[in-house]
N, C-alpha and C positions, 0 to 999 in steps of 0.2 A: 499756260495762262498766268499773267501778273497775280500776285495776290492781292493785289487794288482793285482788278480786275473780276475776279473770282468775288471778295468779298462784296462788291457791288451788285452781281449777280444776283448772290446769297440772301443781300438786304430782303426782297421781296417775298422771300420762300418762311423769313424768319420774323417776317411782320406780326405774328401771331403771338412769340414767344412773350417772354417776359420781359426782355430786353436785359435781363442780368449778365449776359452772355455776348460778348463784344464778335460781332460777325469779322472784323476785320482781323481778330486776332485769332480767328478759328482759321482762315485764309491764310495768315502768315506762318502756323503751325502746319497747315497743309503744307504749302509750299515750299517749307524746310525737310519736311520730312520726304518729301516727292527726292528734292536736290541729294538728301544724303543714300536712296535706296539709287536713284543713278549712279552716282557716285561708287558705290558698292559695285553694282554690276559691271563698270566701265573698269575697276581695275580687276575684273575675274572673281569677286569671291561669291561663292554660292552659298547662298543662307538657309541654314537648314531647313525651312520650310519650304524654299522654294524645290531644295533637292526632296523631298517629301511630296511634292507632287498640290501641297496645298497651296501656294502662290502666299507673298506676305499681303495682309489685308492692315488696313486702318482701324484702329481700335480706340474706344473712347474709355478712360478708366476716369470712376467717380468713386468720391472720397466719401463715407460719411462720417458724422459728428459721433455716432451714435449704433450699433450694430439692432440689425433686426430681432423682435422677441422670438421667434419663428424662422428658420431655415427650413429651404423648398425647394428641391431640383426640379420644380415645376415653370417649367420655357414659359415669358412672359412675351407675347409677340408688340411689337414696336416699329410701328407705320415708317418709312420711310420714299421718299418721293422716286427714287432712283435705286432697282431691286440688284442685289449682291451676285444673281443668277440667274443668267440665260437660259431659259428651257428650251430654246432653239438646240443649243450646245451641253448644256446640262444632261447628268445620268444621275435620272430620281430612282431608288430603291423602297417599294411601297409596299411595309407589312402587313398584312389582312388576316381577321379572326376568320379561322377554319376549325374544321371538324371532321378529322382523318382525310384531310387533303381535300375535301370535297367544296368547302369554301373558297382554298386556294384556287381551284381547277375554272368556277364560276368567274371570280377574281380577272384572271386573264382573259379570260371571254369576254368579258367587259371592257378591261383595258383595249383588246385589239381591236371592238370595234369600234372605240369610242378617238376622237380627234388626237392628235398627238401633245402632247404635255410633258413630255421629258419623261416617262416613266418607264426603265429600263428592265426594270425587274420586281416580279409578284413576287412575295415571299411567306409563306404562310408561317402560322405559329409550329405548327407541327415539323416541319422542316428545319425550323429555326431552331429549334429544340434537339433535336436530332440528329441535324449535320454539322452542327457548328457547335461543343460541347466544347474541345479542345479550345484553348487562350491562342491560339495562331491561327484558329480557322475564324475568331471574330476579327481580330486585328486585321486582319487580311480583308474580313468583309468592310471594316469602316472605313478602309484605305480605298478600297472601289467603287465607290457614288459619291457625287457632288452633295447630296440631299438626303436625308431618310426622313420619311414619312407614313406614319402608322394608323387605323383605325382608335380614334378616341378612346373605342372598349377597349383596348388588349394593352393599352399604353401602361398602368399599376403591375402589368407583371413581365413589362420587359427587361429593366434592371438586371436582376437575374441571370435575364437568359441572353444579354447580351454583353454583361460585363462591364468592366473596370475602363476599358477601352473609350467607350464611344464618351461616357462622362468624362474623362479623364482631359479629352480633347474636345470635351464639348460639340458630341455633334449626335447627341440622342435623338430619337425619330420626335418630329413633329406631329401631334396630334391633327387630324383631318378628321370632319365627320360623313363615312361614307352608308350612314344610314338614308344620306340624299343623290338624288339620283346623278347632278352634275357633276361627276369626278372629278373635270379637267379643274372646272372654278374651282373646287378645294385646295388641287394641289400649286395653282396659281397665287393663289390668297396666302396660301404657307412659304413659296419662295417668292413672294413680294413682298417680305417684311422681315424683319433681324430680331435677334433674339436675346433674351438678357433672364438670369435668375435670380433670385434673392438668396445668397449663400448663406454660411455663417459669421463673414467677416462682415469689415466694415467697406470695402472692396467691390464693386462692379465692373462689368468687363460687358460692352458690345461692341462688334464689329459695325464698323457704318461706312467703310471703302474698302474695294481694288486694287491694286495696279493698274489694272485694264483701264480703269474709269480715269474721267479727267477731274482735274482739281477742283471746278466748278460742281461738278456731283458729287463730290468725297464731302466739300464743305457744306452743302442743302443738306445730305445726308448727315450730320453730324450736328448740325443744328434741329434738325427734324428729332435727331434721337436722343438728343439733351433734354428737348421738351417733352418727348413719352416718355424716356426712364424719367426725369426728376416728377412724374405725375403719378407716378404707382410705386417712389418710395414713401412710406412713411414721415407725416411732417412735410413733405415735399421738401423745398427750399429751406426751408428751418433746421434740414437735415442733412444738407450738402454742404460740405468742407470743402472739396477742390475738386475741379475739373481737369482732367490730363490730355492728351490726345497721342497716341505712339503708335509704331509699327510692331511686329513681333519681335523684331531684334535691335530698337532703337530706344533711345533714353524717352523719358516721357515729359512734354513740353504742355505748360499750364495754360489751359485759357480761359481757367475763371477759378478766383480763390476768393473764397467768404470775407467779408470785411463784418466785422461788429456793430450794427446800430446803434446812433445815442440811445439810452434809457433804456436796451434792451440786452438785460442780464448775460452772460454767457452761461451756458451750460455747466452744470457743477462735474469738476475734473473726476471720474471713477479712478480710485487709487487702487495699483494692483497689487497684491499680496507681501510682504514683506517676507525676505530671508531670515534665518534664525541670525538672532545676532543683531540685523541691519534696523536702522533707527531714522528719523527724520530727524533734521533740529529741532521745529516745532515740539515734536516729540519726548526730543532729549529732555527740552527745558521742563515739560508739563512730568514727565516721569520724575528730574530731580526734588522739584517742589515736593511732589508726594512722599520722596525718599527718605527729603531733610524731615518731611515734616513725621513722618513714623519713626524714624531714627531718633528725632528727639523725644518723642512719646514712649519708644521703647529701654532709653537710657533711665529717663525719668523709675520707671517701671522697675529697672533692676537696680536702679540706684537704692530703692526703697525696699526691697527685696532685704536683704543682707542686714539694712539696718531695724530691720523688725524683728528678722531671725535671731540676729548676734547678738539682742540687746541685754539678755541677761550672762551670756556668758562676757560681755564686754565691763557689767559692773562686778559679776564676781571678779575678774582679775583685777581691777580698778579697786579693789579693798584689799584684794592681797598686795598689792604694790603699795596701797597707804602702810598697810601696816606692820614694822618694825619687826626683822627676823630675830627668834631666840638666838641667841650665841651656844652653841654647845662648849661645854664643860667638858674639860680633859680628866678622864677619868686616870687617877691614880695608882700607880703597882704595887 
């Protein structure tokens, strides 16, 4: 699809936004990026993600002005029109709170008689714990489901027990609440939405396309998830510096950079720490002033010094030099 095409599409899906965000120019950053991941493929090179089995996705990187008071590996969910996974195709892995297996066992009893939803595999805490201790037997689990999704309760103490892994790659279990009796809608509701955290930088990362998908849904998606992240950072818009849009292994192409309002101040620059030694100019000049100005206070100081001390030995010699040495007399043999 044109990107004249796509971003026309797009126009009515982003009618909502704020308009800060040029839909045409979200369509021409698709479309570049679509041209150069063909590109790739058509001369043979396999991108490590794709050899990874995760396919490259569309990723939208937000800049802010200002880092968060507060860091939160807590998954912010992020409406998008056009869902990242097919549960047709999809293999959901759904952890569930037990107690000596006995929740897990109920768990599958449910799952099997309940509609199909993608859910490939019950996995209880106690199992989780138990079989999977070693750092190769998680890795190995995060690498085999499209999806993880976990009971709300058990979510505070999976970290732990699942590793460096699944954060690492960003694909910790999603929270579902299975204290209600519709499972499928839970896990529906979780892979029909993207996902985004508030780190400790100034840095954000969601996925909002495919491959699979056409460019007309990569761009709705992208414009849908510009409007839910810039709504749950802080400041919102006041706190957005730039907008990016990239693949996993492509440069990153702007589609929206802050411009300055008249009359309305910019943010005061946080300066960062100075090396020993390292100096600003500003700096230099406000330091010399003070230097000359002690410098001269302190000469003054010792100039006076000596002539207070010295003052009586400087008149006794001042009388001995006035005054006339006896000539010694040659005494006679």
């Amino acid at each position: 699809m044109a990107p004249a095409a796509a971003a026309a599409a797009a126009a009515g899906a982003s009618s909502s936004s704020s308009g800060k965000v040029n839909p045409a120019q979200v369509a021409k950053a698709v479309a570049a990026l679509t041209k150069h991941m063909e590109k790739v493929r058509s001369e043979g090179k396999t991108q490590l993600f794709d050899a990874e089995g995760d396919g490259d996705t569309f990723n939208l990187m937000i800049s802010m002005r200002k880092t968060p008071q507060k860091a939160s590996n807590k998954l912010v969910a992020i409406k998008i029109p056009h869902p990242l996974l097919n549960l047709d195709t999809a293999e959901v892995c759904l952890i569930v709170k037990d107690r000596e297996g006995e929740g897990h066992k109920a768990a599958k009893k449910q799952v099997a008689e309940m509609e199909k939803c993608g859910i490939a595999k019950v996995l209880g805490i106690s199992k989780l714990r138990n079989n999977y201790k070693p750092h190769e037997a998680k890795r190995q689990l995060c690498d085999s489901y499209d999806l993880f999704c976990a009971d709300a309760r058990v979510i505070p103490i999976l970290p732990k027990l699942l590793g460096k892994s699944f954060f690492k790659k960003k694909r910790q279990p999603i929270p579902v609440d299975l204290t209600k009796k519709d499972w499928p809608a839970q896990i529906r509701k979780a892979a029909s939405a993207t996902y985004m955290h508030m780190g400790a930088g100034t840095c954000l990362s969601v996925k909002v396309g495919r491959t699979a998908q056409t460019q007309k849904e990569v761009v709705a998606n992208a414009l849908a998830a510009i409007e839910g992240a810039v709504a749950v950072i802080p400041r919102n818009w006041a706190n957005v510096q730039s907008i990016y849009l990239k693949t996993n292994e492509s440069v990153a192409l702007p589609v929206y950079t802050a411009v300055p309002e008249p009359g309305v101040a910019e943010p005061e620059e946080v300066k960062e720490p100075k090396a020993d030694g390292e100096v600003e100019e500003g700096d230099a000049e406000v330091d010399a002033k003070v230097v000359v100005a002690k410098g001269a206070a302190a000469a003054k100081k010792i100039a006076a010094k000596p002539a207070a001390r010295g003052a009586p030995k400087g008149a006794a010699a001042a009388k001995s030099a006035a005054a006339p040495k006896a000539k010694k007399t040659p005494v006679k043999k």
